[in-house]
Structure formats: structure tokens, C-alpha cells
C-alpha positions in Angstrom: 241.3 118.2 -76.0 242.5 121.8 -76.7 245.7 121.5 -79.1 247.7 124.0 -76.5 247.3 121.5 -73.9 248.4 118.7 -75.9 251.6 120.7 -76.8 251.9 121.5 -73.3 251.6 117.7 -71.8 254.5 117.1 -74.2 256.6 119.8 -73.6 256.2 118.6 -69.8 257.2 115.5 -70.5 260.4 116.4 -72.4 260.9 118.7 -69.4 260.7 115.8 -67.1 263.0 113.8 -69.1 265.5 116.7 -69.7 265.7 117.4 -65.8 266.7 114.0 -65.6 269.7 114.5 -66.9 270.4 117.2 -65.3 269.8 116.0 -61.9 272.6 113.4 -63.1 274.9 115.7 -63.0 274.0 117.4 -59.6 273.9 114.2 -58.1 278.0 113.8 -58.1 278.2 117.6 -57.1 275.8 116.5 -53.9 277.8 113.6 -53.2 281.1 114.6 -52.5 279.5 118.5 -50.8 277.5 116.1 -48.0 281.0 114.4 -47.6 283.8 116.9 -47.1 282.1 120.2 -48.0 283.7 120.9 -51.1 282.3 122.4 -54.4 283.6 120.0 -56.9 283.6 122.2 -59.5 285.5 119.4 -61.5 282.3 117.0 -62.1 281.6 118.1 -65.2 284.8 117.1 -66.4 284.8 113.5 -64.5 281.7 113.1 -67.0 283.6 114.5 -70.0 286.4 112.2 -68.5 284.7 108.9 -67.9 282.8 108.8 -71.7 285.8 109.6 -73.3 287.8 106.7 -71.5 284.7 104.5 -72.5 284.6 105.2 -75.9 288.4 105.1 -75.7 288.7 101.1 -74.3 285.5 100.1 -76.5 287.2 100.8 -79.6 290.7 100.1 -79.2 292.2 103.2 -79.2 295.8 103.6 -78.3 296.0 105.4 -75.2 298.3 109.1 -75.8 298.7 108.0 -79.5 299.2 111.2 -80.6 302.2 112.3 -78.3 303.3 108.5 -78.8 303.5 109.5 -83.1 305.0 113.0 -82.1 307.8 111.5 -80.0 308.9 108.0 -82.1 307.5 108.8 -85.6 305.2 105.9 -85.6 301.4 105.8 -86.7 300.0 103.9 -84.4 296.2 104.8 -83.4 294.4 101.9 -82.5 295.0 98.1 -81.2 292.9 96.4 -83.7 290.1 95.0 -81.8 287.5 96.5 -80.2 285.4 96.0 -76.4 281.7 94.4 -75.5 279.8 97.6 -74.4 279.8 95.6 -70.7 283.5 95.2 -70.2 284.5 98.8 -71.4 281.9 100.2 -68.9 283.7 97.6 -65.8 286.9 99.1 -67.0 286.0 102.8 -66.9 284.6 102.5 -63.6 287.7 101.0 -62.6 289.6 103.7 -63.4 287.2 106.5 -62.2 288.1 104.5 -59.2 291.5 104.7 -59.5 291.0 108.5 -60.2 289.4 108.6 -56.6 292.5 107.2 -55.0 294.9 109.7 -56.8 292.4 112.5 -55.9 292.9 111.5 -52.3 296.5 110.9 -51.9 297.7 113.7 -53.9 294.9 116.1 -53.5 292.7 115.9 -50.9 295.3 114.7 -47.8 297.3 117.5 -47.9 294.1 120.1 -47.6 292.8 118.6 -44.8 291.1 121.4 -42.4 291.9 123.9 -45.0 289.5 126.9 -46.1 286.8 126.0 -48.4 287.3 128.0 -50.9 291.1 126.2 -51.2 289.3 123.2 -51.6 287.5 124.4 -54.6 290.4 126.1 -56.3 291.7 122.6 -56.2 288.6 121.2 -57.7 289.3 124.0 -60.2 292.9 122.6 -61.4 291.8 119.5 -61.3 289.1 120.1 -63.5 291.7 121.8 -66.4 294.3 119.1 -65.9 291.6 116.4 -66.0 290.6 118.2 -69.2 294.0 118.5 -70.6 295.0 115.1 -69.7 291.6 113.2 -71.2 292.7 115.6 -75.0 296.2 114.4 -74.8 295.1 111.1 -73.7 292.5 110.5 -76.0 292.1 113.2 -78.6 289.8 116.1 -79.1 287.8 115.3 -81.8 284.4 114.6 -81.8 283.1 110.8 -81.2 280.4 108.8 -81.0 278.6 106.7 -78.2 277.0 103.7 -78.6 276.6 101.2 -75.6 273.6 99.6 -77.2 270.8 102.5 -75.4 268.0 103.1 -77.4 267.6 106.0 -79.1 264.6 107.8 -81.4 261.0 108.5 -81.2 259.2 105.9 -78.7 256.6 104.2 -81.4 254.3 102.7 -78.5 253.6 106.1 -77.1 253.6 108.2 -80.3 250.6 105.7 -81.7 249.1 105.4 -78.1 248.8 108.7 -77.3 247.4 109.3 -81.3 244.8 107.0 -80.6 244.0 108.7 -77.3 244.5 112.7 -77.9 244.3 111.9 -82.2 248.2 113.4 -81.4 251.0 111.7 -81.1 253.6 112.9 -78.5 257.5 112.6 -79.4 258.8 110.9 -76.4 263.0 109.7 -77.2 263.6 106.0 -75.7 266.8 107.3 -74.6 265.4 110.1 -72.1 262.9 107.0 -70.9 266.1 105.2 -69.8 267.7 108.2 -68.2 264.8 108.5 -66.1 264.6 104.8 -65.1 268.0 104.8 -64.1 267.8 108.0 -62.7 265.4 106.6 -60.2 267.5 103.6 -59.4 270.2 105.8 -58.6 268.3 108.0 -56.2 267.0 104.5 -54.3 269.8 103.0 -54.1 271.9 106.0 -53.3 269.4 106.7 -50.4 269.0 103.3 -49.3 273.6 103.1 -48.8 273.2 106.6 -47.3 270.4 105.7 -44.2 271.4 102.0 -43.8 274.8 100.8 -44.8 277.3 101.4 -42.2 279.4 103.3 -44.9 276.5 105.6 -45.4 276.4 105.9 -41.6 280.2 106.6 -41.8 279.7 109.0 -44.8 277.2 111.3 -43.0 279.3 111.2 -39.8 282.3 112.9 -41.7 278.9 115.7 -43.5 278.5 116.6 -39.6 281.8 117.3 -38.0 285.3 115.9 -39.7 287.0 116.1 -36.3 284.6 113.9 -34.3 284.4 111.6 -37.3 287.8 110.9 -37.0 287.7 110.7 -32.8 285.5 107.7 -32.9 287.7 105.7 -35.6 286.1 106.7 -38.8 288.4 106.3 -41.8 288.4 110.1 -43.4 290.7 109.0 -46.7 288.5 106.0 -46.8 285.5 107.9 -47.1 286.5 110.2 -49.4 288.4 107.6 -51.9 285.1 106.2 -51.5 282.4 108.8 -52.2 284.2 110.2 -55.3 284.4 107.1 -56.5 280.8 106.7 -56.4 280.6 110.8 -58.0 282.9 109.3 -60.5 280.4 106.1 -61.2 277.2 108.7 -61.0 279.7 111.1 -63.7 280.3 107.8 -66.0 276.3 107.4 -66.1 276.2 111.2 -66.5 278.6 110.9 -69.6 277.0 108.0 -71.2 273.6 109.7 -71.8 274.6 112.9 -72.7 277.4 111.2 -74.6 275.1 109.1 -76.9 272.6 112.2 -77.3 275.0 114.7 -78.4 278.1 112.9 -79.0 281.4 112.6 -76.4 283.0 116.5 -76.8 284.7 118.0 -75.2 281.6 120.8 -74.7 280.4 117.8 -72.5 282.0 119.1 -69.1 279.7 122.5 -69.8 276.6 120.2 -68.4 277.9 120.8 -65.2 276.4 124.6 -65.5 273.5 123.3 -66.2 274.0 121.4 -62.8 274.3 124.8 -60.7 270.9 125.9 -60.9 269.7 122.2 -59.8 271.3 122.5 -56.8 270.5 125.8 -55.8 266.9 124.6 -56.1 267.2 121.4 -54.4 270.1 122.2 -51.8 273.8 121.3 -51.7 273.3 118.3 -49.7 270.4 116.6 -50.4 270.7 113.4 -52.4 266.2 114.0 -53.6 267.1 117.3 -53.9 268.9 117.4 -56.6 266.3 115.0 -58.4 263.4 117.1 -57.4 265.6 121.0 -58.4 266.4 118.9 -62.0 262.5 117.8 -62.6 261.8 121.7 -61.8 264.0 123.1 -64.2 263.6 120.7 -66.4 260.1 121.5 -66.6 260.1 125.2 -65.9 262.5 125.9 -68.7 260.1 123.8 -71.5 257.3 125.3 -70.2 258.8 128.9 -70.2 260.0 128.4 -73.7 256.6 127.1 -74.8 254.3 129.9 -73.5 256.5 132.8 -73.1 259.1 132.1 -75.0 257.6 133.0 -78.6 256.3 137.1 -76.7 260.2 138.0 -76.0 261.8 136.3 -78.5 262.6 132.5 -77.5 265.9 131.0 -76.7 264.6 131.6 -73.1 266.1 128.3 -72.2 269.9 129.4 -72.2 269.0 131.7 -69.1 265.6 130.8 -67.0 266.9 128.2 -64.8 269.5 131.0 -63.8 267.3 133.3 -63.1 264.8 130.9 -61.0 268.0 130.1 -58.8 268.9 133.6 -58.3 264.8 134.0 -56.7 265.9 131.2 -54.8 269.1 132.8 -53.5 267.1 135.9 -52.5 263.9 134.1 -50.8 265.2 131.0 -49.4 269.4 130.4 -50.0 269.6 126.7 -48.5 267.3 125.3 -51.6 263.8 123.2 -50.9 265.6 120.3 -48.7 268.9 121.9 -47.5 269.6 122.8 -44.0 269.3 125.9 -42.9 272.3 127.2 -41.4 272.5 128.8 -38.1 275.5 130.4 -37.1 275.9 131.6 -32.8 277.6 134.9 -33.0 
């Protein structure tokens, strides 16, 4: 086999595994859209938020320390002991969780019927205070992520694929996981949306808010509850990017990355966003690998923006968003 093809079949397959991750991001964006129509332009932080918190509680660390040894002259930094990778992740989802209820009640219920675009300037000062808050809370220096996920060059399919191709493909365990449990997301997030009565309740509110609310649905309850589960999916989000590049605070940028996803896949389509990250994923290697090198690389840092613009032009509700029809 060619060695151009061989290189390609790899880039692909770091494409595939790089959309991933970007799809993980887009999912929390979809999430809370399909539920009260609003651009949560804050997800990116949520992720910066939620890994910082989990590093936080898994190594001890004294919550505010530094305004704590600014205010009492103490030097006080951590508690001494440090968390089982399992019970730091329990905690942190328990206080994305709480986050959801304090998004609700001082946010969200006193925007109720208001324009969109006041909903996502909201999202926008929530999204500096949540950053603000997580530096003062837990500092702004770099840190590092380790909640036991594999990480490095996947031996089995480096020496498989040399005894196949005589070439062995660099494959990282890490983007192997993200994909696995990128996939169990998507399932089960699909399977809650068409069967649970939640689900039922969740796409009720997506249609119409008013008649949602006529036949007894629970509008706080659904929105407590669907950015919670954005603030589970932002966690995951955090915790691979996190232990790939370490928890900064250049973490909440991902959610760029994000924009282009959904403008492929469609605001409110929970396979879209999977489907829009696998394409730019993959379009961006691929574009990097064969035209890349003719116009002088770093192609990467602009293509998937530029893919989503054709897509605004040609077809603006994404592969598997609704079209919009508007009676004038």
C-alpha cells in the first residue's frame, strides 16, 4: 500500500478521534438550545469550571486559599489529604448540579419570555463570573489531570497495523476512550430524550414554553435539569481535554472549536453534533495533510470556520436541524 494512503488512514483516524472531542463540547451547547432556546455561550467555561473543581477536591486544595492568605495572613493551601479519582468526580457533579439550581433561580426565572439575545448576554456574564470565580476559587495556574485515563501511543494497534501495512499508526489510548464514551453519551442521551418521560417533558418545553407549562410541565424543573446534565456532559468535556493538555484556564476556548460543530450538525440535534464533530474532525486533518503543506499549513486554526460559513450560505439549519418556516 501506497505510503500517502497510509498517512492518510492515520490522519483520518486522529480526525475521528479529535472530532470526538469536539462533539463533547457541542453536545452541552445542544442540550440546553433544544430546551429553552438559548445560546449558552457559557459551556466552555462549565468545562473549564467542572475540571478545575475536580482537580481542586482530588487534591485537597483549600477552596479561595488565596483571598483566605490575603485577608487573615495565614498560609494555608491545601487540607492534607487527597481524593480517590471516583469520589472527586461524584462530588463535582454534585456541584455542577448545584450550579444548575443557582443558574435557575437567579438567572434563568427572572428571563422568562424574554428576547433571545437577552438570554445569551446572560450566558455571556455568566460565563466571565464563572471564570472569575473558578481563578479566585481555585487559582490560575496551570495543573494537571489524572483520573487514572490512559494516555500514550496504543501499542496493540501501532504493532498490529506494522504487521499489516509494515507501518505502524499512532493512535493515543486517551482519544480511544473519548470516543467510547462519546458514544455512550450519544445512546444514552437519545434513549432519555425519545423514552423517558423527562425526555418527553424536555422536548415539550423545545416546541412551545407556553403550552408546556398549560398542561402541568415543570419549566424550572426542566431547566435545573437539562443544565445539569450540560454541566455533567461539560465535566466529561473538561476531563479529556483536561488530562491531554492540562486544566488552564485556555480550556473554556474549546467551546470555539464547538461553534463550527454545530453549525454543521444543527443547534438541536443531539447526532448532530456527533456527526458536525466527526466532519471537522476529519476535514481539518485531512485539509492539513494534503493541502496544508501548498499554502503554507496551520490550516487547522481556520477550515472548520470556513466549512461552517458554506454551510450558513447553502443550507443555515445544519445536516439534521429543522428548517424554519416563518408565516408572514
Amino acid at each position: 500500500m501506497p505510503d500517502q494512503l497510509l498517512f492518510a488512514i492515520e490522519v483520518t483516524l486522529n480526525g475521528l478521534m479529535a472530532g470526538v472531542m469536539y462533539a463533547l463540547v457541542a453536545l452541552g451547547f445542544v442540550l440546553i438550545f433544544k430546551a429553552s432556546g438559548i445560546f449558552n455561550y457559557a459551556q466552555g467555561v462549565m468545562a473549564l469550571f467542572a475540571a478545575l473543581t475536580l482537580v481542586g477536591l482530588q487534591n485537597g486544595q483549600v477552596p479561595f486559599a488565596h483571598l483566605i492568605n490575603a485577608i487573615f495572613g495565614t498560609d494555608v493551601h491545601h487540607f492534607g489529604w487527597h481524593l480517590p479519582a471516583f469520589v472527586a468526580i461524584i462530588l463535582t457533579i454534585g456541584v455542577m448540579i448545584l450550579l444548575a439550581i443557582i443558574v435557575e433561580r437567579y438567572v434563568l426565572k427572572h428571563l422568562v419570555n424574554q428576547e433571545p439575545i437577552i438570554l445569551f448576554m446572560a450566558t455571556i456574564g455568566l460565563a466571565y463570573f464563572m471564570e472569575g470565580f473558578g481563578d479566585m476559587m481555585w487559582g490560575s495556574e496551570i495543573k494537571k489531570l489524572d483520573v487514572g485515563l490512559p494516555q500514550g501511543i496504543s501499542e496493540s494497534i501501532d504493532a498490529t497495523t506494522y504487521n499489516w501495512f509494515g507501518y505502524g499508526f499512532f493512535i493515543d489510548r486517551l482519544d480511544i476512550v473519548a470516543t467510547v464514551i462519546a458514544a455512550l453519551l450519544v445512546i444514552s442521551l437519545t434513549l432519555f430524550s425519545q423514552y423517558s418521560k423527562q425526555g418527553r417533558a424536555l422536548r415539550a418545553v423545545a416546541d412551545d414554553h407556553q403550552a408546556a407549562l398549560s398542561v402541568g410541565i415543570s419549566l424550572r424543573f426542566i431547566w435545573v435539569l437539562v443544565w445539569s446534565i450540560a454541566g455533567f456532559v461539560a465535566l466529561v468535556a473538561g476531563i479529556m481535554w483536561g488530562a491531554k493538555s492540562g486544566v488552564q484556564f485556555s480550556l473554556s476556548l474549546i467551546a470555539l472549536k464547538a461553534l463550527p460543530v454545530l453549525m454543521l450538525g444543527g443547534f438541536t440535534s443531539i447526532p448532530g453534533a456527533i456527526v458536525g464533530g466527526l466532519i471537522i474532525g476529519v476535514g481539518e486533518k485531512l485539509f492539513e495533510f494534503a493541502i496544508g503543506p501548498m499554502i503554507g499549513g496551520a490550516t487547522e486554526n481556520w477550515f472548520a470556520y470556513v466549512l461552517a460559513l458554506l454551510f450558513l450560505v447553502f443550507r443555515p439549519q445544519g445536516l439534521f436541524g429543522e428548517k424554519i418556516i416563518e408565516r408572514v
